[in-house]
C-alpha positions in Angstrom: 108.3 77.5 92.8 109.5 81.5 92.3 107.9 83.9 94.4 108.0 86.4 91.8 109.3 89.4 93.7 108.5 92.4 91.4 104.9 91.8 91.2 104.6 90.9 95.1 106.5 94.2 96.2 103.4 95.7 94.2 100.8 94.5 95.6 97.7 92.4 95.6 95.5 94.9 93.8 98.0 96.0 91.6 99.1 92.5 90.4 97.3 90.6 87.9 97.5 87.2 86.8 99.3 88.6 83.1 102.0 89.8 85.4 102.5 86.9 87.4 102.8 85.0 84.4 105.2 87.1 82.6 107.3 87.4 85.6 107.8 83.4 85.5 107.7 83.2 81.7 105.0 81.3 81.3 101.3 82.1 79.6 98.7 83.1 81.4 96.6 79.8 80.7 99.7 78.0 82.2 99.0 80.2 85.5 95.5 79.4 85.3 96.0 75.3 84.7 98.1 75.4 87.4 96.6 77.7 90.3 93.0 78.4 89.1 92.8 82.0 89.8 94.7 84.9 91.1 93.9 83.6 95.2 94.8 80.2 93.9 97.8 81.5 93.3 98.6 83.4 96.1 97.4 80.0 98.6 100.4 78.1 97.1 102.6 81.0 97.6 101.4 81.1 101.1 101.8 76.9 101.5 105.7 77.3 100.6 106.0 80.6 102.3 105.1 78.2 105.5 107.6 75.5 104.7 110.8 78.5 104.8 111.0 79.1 108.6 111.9 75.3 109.8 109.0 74.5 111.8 110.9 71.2 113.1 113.7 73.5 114.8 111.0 75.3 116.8 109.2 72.7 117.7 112.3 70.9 119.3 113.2 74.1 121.0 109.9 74.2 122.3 109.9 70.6 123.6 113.3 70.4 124.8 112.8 68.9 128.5 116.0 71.9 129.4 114.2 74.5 127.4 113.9 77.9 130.3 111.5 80.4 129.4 113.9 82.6 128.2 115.0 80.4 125.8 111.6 79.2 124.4 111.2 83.0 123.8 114.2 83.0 121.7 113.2 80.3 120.0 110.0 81.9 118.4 111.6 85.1 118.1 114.2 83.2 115.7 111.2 81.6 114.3 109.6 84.5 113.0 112.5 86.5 112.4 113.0 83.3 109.6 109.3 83.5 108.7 109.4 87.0 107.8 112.9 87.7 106.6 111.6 85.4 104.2 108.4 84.9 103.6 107.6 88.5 105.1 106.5 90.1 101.9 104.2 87.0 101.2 102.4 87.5 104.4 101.4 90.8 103.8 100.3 89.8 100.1 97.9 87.8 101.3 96.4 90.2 104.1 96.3 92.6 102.1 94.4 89.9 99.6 92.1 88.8 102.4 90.7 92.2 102.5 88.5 91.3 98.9 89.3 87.5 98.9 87.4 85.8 102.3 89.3 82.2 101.6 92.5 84.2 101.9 91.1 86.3 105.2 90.6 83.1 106.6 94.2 82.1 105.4 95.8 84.5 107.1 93.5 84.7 110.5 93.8 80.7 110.5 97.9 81.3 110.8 97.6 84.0 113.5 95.1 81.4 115.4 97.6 78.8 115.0 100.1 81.0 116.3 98.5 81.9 119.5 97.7 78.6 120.3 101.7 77.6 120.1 102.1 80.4 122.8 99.6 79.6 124.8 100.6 76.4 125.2 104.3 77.1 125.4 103.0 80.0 128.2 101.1 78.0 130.2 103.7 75.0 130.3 105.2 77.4 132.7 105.8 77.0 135.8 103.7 79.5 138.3 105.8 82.9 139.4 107.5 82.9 135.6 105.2 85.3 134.2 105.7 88.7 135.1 103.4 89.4 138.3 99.8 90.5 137.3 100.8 89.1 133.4 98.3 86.8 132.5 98.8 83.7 129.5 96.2 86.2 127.0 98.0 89.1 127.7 101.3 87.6 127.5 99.9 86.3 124.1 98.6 89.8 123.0 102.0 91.7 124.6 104.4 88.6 122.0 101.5 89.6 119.2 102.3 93.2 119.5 106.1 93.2 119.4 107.3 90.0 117.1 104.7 90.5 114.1 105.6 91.2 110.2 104.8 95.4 110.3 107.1 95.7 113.3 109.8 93.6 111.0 108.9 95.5 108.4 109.4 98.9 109.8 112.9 98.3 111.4 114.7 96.5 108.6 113.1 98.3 106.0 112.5 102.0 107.3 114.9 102.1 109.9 117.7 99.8 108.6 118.0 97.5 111.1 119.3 93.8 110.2 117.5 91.0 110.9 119.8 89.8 113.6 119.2 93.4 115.5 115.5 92.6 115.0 115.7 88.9 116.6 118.0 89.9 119.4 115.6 93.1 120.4 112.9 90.7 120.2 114.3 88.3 122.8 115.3 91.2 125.5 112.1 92.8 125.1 110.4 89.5 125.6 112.4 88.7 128.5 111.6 92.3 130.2 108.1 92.5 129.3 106.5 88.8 130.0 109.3 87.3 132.6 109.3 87.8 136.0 
């Protein structure tokens, strides 16, 4: 399936289902047989955008019986450094669609849920005295959340020109300082 980069880099609002369709060079009743409607659309967009970022190579970096801390962090660092550096601009489609569409709110807020969950389990898989004294599994959660998400990506390799491998590997120190004893 194409992603159809022009109209995504314009935004939600500002792309119709005319544009999508001539971006792919298809009608618009060819859109519309195949997706439904514009947040039909922009759900399958969102289901391959999932499938980009190996899922399987986190998940046995996360179960890996000789898996430290450390590493595990590195691990969904790389993780999301793959989800955004290529499904980056897809994510923030479809917030910024959940802001008039609920089913795609609920998209997006269902992902971040998801999320959490694979670092609170990962966190509290730990043993005690990892965490950074007086860190908690939530905040740890909430400190990951603020640094490794797709506006901080977003800013440093597109404002700031930062590469995506400076990204992952700032990720992975910070994440060591900040949430390791």
């Amino acid at each position: 399936m194409t992603t159809f980069p022009a109209t995504i880099s314009r935004g939600w609002a500002a792309t119709t289902v005319r544009d999508v369709a001539r971006e792919a060079g298809v009608s618009e009743p060819t859109v519309y047989a195949a997706y439904g409607n514009k947040p039909g659309l922009t759900r399958a967009l969102a289901d391959a955008a999932d499938l980009s970022a190996d899922v399987p190579q986190l998940v046995a970096a996360l179960k890996s019986p000789t898996t430290d801390p450390a590493r595990q962090l590195a691990a969904m660092a790389g993780y999301d450094r793959r989800l955004y550096e290529r499904a980056g601009d897809v994510i923030t489609l479809v917030r910024e669609a959940g802001r008039s569409e609920p089913d795609l709110a609920t998209l997006y807020d269902d992902s971040r849920r998801r999320d959490d969950r694979t670092r609170v389990r990962v966190f509290s898989s730990w043993p005690p005295g990892v965490l950074r004294t007086g860190l908690d599994v939530p905040s740890a959660v909430d400190v990951y959340a603020a640094q490794c998400n797709i506006d901080v990506y977003a800013v440093l390799t597109g404002k700031r020109g930062w590469s995506p491998d400076r990204v992952e590997q700032w990720w992975c120190g910070a994440l060591v300082r900040e949430l390791l004893h």
